[in-house]
mmCIF file as gemmi writes it, N, C-alpha and C atoms, coordinates in Angstrom:
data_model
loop_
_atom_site.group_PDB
_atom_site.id
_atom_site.type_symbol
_atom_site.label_atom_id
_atom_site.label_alt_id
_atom_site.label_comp_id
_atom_site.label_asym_id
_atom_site.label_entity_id
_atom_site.label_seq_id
_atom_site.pdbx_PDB_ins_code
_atom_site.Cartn_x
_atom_site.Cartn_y
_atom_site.Cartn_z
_atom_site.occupancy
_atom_site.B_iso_or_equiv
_atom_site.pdbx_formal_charge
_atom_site.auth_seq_id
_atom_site.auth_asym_id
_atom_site.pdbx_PDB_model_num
ATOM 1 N N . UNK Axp A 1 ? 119.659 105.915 66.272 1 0 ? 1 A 1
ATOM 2 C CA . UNK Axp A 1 ? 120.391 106.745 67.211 1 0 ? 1 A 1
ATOM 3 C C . UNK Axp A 1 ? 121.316 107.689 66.445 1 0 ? 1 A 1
ATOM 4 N N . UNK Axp A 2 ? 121.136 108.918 67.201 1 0 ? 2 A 1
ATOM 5 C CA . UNK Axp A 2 ? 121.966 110.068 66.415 1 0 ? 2 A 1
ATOM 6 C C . UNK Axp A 2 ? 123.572 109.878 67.109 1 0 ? 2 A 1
ATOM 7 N N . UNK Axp A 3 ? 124.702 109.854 65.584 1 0 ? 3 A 1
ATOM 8 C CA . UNK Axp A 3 ? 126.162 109.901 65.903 1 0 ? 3 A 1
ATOM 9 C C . UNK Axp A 3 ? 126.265 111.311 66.466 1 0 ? 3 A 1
ATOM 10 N N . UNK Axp A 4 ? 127.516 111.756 67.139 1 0 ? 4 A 1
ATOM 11 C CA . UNK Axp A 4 ? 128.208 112.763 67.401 1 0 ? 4 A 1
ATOM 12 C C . UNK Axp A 4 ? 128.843 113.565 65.915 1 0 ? 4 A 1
ATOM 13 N N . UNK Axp A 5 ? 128.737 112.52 65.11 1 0 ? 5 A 1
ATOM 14 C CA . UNK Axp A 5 ? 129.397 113.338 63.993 1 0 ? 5 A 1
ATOM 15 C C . UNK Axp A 5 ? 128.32 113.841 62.733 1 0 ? 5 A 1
ATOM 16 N N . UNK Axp A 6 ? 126.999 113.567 62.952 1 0 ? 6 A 1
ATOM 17 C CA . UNK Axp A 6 ? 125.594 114.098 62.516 1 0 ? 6 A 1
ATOM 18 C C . UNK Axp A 6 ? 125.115 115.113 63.136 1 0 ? 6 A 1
ATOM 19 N N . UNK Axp A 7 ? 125.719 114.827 64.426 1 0 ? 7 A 1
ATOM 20 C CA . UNK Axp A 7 ? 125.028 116.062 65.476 1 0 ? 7 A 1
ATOM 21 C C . UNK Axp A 7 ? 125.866 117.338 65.235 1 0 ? 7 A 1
ATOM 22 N N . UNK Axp A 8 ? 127.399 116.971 65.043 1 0 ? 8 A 1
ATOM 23 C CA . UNK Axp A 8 ? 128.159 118.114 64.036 1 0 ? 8 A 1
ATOM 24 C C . UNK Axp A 8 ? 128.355 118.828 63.523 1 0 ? 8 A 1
ATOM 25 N N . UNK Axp A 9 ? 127.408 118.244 62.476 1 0 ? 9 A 1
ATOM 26 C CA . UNK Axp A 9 ? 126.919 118.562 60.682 1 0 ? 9 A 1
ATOM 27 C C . UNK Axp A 9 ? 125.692 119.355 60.919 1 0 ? 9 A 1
ATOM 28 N N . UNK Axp A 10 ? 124.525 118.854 61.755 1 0 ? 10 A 1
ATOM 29 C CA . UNK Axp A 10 ? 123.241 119.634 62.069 1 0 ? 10 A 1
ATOM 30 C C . UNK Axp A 10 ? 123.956 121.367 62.915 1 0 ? 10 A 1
ATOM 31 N N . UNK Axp A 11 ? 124.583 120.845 63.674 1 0 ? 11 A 1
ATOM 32 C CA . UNK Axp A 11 ? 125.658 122.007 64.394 1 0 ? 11 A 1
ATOM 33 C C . UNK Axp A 11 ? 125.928 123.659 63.633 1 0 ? 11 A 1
ATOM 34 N N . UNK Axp A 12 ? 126.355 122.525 62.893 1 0 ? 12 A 1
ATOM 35 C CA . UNK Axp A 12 ? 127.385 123.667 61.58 1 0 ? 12 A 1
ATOM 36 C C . UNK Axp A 12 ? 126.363 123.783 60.32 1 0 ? 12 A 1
ATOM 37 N N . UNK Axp A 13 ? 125.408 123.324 60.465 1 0 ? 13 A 1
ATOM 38 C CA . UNK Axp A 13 ? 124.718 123.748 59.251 1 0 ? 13 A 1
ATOM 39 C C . UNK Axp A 13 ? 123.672 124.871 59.522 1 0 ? 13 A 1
ATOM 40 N N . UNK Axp A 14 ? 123.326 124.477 61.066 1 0 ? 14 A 1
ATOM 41 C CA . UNK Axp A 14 ? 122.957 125.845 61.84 1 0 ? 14 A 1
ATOM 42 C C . UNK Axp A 14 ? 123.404 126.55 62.241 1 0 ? 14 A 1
ATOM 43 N N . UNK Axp A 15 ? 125.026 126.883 62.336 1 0 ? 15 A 1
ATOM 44 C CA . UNK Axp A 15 ? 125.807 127.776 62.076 1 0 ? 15 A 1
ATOM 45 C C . UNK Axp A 15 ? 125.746 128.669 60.697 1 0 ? 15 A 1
ATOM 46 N N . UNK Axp A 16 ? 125.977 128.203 59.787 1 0 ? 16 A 1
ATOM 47 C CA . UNK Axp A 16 ? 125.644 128.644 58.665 1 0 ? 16 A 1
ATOM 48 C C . UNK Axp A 16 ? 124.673 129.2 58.334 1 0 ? 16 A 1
ATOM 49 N N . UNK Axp A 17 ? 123.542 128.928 58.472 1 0 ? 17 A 1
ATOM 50 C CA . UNK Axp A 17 ? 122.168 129.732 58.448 1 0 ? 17 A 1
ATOM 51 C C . UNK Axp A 17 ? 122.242 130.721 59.068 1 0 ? 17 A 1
ATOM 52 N N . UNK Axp A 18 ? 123.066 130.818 60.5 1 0 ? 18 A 1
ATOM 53 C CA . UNK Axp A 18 ? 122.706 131.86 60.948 1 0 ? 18 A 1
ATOM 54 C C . UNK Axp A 18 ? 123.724 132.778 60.355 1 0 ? 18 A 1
ATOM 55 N N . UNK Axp A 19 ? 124.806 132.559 60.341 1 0 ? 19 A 1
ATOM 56 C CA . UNK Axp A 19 ? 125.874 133.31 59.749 1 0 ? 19 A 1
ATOM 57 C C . UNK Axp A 19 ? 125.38 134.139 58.478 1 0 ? 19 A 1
ATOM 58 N N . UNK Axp A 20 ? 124.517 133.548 57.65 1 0 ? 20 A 1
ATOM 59 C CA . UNK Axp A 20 ? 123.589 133.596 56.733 1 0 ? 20 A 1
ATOM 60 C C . UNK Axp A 20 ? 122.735 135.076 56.605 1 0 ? 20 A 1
ATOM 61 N N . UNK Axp A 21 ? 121.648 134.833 58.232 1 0 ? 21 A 1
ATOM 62 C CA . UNK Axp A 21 ? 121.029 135.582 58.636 1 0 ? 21 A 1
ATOM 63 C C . UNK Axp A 21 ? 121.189 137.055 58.676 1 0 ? 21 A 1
ATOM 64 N N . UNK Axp A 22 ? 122.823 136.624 60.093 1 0 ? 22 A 1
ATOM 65 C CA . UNK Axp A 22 ? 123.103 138.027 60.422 1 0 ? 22 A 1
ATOM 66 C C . UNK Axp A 22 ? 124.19 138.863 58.677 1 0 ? 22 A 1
ATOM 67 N N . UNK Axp A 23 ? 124.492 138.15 57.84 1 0 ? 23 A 1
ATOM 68 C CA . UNK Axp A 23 ? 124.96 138.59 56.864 1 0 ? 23 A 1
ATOM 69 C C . UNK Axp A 23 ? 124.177 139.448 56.02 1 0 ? 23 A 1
ATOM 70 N N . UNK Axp A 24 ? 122.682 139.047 56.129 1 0 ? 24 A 1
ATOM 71 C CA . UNK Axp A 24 ? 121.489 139.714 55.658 1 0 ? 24 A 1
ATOM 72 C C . UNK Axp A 24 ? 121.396 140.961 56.371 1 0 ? 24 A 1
ATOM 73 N N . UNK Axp A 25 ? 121.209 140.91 57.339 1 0 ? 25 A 1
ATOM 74 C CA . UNK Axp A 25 ? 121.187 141.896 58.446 1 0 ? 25 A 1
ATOM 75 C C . UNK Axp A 25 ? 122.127 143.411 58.398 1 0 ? 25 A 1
ATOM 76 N N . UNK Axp A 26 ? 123.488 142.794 58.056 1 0 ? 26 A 1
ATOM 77 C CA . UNK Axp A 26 ? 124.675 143.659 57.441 1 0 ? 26 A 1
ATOM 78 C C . UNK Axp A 26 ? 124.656 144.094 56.117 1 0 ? 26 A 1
ATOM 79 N N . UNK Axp A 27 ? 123.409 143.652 55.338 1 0 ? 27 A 1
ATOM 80 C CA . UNK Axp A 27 ? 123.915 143.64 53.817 1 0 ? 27 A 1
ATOM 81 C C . UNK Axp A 27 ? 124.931 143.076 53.432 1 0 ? 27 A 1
ATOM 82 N N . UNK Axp A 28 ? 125.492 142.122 53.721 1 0 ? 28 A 1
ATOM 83 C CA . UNK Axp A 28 ? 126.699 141.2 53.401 1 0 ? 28 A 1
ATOM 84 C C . UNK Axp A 28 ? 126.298 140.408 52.507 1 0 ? 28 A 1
ATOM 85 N N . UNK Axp A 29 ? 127.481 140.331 50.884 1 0 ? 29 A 1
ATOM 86 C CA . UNK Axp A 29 ? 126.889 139.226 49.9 1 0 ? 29 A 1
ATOM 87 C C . UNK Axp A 29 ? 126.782 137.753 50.124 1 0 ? 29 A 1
ATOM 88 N N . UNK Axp A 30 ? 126.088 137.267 51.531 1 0 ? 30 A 1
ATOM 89 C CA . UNK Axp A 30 ? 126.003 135.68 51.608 1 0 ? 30 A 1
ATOM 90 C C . UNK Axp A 30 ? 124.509 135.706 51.653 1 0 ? 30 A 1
ATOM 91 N N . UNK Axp A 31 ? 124.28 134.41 51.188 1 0 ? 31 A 1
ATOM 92 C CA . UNK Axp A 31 ? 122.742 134.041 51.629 1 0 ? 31 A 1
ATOM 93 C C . UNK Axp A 31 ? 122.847 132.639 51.928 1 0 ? 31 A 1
ATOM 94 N N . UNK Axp A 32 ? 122.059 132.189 52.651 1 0 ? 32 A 1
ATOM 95 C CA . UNK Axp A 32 ? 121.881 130.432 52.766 1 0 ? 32 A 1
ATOM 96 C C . UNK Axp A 32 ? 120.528 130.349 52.527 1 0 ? 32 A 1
ATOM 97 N N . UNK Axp A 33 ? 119.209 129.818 51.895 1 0 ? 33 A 1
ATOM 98 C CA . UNK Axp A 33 ? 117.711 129.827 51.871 1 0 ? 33 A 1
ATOM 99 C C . UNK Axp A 33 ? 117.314 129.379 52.8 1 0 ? 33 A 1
ATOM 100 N N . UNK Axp A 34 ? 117.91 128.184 53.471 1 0 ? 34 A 1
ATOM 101 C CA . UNK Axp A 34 ? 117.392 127.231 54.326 1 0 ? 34 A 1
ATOM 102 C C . UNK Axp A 34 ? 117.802 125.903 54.93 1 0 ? 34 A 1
ATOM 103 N N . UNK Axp A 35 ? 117.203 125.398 55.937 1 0 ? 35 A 1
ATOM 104 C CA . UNK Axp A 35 ? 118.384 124.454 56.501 1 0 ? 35 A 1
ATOM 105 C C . UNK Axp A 35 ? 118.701 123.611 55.941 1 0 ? 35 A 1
ATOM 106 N N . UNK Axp A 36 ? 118.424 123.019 54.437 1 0 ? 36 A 1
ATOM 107 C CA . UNK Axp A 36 ? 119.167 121.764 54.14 1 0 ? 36 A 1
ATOM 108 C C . UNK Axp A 36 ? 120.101 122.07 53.009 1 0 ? 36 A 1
ATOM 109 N N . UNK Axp A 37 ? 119.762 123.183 52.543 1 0 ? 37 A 1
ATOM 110 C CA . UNK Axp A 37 ? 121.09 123.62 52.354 1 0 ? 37 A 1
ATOM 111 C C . UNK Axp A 37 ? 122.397 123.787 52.891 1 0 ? 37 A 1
ATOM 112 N N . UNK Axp A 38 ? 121.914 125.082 53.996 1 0 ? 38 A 1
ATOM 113 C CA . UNK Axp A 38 ? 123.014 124.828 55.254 1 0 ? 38 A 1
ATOM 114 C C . UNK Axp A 38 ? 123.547 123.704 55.181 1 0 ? 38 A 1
ATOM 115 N N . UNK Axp A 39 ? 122.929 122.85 55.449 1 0 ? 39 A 1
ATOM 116 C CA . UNK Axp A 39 ? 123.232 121.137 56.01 1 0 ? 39 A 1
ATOM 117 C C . UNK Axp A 39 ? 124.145 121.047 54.435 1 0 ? 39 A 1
ATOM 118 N N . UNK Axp A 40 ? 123.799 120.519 53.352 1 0 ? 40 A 1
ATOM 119 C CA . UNK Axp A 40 ? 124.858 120.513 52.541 1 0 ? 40 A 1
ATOM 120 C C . UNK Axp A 40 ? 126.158 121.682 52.398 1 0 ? 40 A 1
ATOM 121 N N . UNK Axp A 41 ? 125.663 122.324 53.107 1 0 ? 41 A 1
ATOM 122 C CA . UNK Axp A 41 ? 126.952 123.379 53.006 1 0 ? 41 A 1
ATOM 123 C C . UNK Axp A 41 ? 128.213 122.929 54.116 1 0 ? 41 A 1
ATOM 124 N N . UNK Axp A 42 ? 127.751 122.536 55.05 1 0 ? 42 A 1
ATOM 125 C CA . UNK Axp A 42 ? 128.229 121.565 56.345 1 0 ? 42 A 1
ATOM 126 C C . UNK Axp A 42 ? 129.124 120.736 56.052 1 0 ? 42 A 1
ATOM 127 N N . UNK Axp A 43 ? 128.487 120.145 55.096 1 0 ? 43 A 1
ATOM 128 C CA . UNK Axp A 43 ? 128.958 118.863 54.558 1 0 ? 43 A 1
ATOM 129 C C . UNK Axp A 43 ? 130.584 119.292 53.406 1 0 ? 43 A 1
ATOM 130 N N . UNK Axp A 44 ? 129.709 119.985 52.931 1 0 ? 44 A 1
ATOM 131 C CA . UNK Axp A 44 ? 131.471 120.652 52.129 1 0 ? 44 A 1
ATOM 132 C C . UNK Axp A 44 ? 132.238 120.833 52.537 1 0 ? 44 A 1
ATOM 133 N N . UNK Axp A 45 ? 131.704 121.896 53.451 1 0 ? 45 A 1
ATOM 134 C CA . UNK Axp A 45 ? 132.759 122.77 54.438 1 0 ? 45 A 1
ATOM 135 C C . UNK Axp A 45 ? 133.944 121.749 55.161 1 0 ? 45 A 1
ATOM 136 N N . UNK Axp A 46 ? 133.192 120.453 55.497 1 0 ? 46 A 1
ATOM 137 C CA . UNK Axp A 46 ? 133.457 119.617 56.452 1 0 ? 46 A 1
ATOM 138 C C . UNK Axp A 46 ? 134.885 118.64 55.511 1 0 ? 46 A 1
ATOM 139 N N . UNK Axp A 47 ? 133.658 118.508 54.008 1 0 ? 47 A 1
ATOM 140 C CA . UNK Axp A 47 ? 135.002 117.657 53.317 1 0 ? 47 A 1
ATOM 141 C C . UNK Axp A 47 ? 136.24 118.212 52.817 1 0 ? 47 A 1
ATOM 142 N N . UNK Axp A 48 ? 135.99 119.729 52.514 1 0 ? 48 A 1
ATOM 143 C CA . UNK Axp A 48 ? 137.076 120.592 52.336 1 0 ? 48 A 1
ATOM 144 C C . UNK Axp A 48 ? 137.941 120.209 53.452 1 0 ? 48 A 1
ATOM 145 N N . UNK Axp A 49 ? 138.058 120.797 54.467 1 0 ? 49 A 1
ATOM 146 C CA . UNK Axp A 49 ? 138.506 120.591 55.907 1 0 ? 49 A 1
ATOM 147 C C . UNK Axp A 49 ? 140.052 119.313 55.909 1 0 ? 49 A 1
ATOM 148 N N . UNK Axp A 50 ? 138.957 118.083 55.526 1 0 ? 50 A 1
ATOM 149 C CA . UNK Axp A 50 ? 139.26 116.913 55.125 1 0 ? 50 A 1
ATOM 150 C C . UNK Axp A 50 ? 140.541 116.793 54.438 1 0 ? 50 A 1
ATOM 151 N N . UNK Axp A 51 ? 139.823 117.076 53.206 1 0 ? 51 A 1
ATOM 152 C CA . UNK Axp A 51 ? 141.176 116.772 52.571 1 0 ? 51 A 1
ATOM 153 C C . UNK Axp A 51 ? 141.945 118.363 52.432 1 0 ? 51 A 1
ATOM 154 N N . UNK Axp A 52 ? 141.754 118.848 52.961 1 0 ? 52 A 1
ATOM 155 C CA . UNK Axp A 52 ? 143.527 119.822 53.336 1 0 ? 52 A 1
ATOM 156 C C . UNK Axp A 52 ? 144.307 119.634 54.668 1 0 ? 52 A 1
ATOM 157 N N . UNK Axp A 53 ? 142.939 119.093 55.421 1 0 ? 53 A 1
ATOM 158 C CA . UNK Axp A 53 ? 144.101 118.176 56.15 1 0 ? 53 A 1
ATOM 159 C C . UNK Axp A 53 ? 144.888 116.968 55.773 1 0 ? 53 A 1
ATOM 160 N N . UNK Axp A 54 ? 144.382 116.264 55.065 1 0 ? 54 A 1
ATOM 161 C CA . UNK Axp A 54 ? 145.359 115.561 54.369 1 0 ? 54 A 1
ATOM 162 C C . UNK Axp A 54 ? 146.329 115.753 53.155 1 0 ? 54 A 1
ATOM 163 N N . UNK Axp A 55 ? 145.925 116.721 52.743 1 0 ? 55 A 1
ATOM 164 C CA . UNK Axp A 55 ? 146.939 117.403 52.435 1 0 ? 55 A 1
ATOM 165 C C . UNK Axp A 55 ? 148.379 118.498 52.446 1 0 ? 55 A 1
ATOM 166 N N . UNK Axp A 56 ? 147.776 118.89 53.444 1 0 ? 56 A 1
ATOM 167 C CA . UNK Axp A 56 ? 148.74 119.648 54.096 1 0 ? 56 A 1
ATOM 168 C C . UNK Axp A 56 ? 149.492 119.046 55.697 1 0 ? 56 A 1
ATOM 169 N N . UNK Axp A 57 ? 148.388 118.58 56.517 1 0 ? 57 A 1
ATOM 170 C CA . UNK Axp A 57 ? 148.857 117.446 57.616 1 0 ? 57 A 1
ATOM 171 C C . UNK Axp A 57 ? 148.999 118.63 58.55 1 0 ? 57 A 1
ATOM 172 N N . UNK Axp A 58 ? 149.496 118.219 59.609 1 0 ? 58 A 1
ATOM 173 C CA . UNK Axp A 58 ? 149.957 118.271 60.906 1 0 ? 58 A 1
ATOM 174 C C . UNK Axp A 58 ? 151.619 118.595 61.033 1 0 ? 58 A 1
ATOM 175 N N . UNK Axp A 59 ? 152.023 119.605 61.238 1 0 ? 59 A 1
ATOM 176 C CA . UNK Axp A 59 ? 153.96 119.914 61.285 1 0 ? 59 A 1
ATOM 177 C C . UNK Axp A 59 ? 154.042 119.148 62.3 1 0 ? 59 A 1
ATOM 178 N N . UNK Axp A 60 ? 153.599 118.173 63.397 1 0 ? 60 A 1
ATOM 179 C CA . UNK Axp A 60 ? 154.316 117.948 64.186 1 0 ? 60 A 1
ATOM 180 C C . UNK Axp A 60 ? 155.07 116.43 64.255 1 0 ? 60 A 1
ATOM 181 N N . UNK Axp A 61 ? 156.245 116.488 64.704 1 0 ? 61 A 1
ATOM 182 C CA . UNK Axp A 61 ? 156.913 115.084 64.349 1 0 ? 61 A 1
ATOM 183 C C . UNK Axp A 61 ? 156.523 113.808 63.992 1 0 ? 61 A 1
ATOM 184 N N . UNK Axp A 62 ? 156.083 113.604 65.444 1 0 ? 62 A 1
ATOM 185 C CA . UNK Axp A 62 ? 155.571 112.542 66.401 1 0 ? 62 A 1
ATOM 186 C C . UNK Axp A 62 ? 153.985 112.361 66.826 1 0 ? 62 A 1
ATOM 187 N N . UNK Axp A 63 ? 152.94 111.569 66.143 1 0 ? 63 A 1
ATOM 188 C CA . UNK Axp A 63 ? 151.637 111.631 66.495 1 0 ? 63 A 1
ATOM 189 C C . UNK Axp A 63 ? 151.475 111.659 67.741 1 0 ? 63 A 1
ATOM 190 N N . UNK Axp A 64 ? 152.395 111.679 69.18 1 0 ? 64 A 1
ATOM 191 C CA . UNK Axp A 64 ? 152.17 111.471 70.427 1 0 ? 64 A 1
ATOM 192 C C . UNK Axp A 64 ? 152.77 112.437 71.274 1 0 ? 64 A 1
ATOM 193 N N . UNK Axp A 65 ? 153.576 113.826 70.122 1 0 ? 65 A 1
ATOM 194 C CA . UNK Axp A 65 ? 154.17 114.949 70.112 1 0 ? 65 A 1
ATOM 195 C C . UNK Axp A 65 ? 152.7 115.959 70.823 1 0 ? 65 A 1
ATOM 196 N N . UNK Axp A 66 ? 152.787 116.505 71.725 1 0 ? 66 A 1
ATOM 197 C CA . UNK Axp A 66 ? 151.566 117.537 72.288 1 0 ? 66 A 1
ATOM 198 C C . UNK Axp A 66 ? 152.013 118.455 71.407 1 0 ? 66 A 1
ATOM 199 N N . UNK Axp A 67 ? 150.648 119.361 70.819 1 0 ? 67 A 1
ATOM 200 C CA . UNK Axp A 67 ? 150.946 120.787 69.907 1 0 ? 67 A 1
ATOM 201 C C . UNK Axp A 67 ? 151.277 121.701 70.488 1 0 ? 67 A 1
ATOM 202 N N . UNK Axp A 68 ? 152.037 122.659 69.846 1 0 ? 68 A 1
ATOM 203 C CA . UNK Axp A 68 ? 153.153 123.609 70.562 1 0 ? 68 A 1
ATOM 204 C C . UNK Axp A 68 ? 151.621 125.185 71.478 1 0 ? 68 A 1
ATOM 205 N N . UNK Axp A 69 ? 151.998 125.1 72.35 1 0 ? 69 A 1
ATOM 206 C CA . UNK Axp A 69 ? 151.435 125.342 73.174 1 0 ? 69 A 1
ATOM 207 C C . UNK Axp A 69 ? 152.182 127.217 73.953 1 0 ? 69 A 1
ATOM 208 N N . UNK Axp A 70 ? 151.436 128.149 73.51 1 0 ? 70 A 1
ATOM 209 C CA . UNK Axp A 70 ? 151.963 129.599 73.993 1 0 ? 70 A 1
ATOM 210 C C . UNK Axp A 70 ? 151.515 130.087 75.618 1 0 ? 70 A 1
ATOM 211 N N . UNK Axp A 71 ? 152.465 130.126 76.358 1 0 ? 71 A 1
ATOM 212 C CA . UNK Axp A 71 ? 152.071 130.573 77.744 1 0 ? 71 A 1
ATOM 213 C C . UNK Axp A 71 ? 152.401 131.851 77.857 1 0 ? 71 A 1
ATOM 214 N N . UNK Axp A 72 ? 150.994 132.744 78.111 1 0 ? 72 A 1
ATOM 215 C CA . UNK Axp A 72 ? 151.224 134.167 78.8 1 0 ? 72 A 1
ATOM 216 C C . UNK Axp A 72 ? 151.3 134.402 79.955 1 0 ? 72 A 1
ATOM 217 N N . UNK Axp A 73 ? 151.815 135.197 80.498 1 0 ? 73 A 1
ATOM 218 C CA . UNK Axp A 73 ? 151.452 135.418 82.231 1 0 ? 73 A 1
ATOM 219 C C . UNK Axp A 73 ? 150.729 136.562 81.858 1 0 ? 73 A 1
ATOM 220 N N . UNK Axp A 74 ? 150.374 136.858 82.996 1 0 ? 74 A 1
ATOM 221 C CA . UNK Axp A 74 ? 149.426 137.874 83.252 1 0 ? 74 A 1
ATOM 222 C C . UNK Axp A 74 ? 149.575 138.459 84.72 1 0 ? 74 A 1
ATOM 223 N N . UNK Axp A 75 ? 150.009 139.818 84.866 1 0 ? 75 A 1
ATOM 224 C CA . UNK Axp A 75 ? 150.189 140.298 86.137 1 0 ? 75 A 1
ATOM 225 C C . UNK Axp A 75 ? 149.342 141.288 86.262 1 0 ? 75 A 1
């Protein structure tokens, strides 16, 4: 059975490809070859992520603190 957090990784690794794609498309210097690359690229992306969140963390006090939250109106 497939996790939610594989389904993720397949997610974002097909993100990447395509990001990939349309970069080709633009002449933009990215390439991805193919999806299991992508998929390891996922995976970086993902552990990077990781540890700068643990490194850098969360400013907010209290783990039970709601994140600061901007209200516009709109008339």
């Amino acid at each position: 059975m497939l996790t939610l957090g594989l389904i993720a990784l397949v997610v974002n690794g097909l993100l990447l490809w395509l990001t990939s794609w349309i970069a080709g498309k633009l002449s933009l210097p990215f390439h991805v070859t193919g999806f299991w690359p992508a998929f390891w690229g996922a995976i970086i992306v993902g552990l990077v992520s990781w540890l700068l969140n643990l490194l850098i963390g969360d400013k907010r006090r209290e783990d039970d603190e709601p994140p600061p939250v901007r209200v516009v109106r709109v008339r």
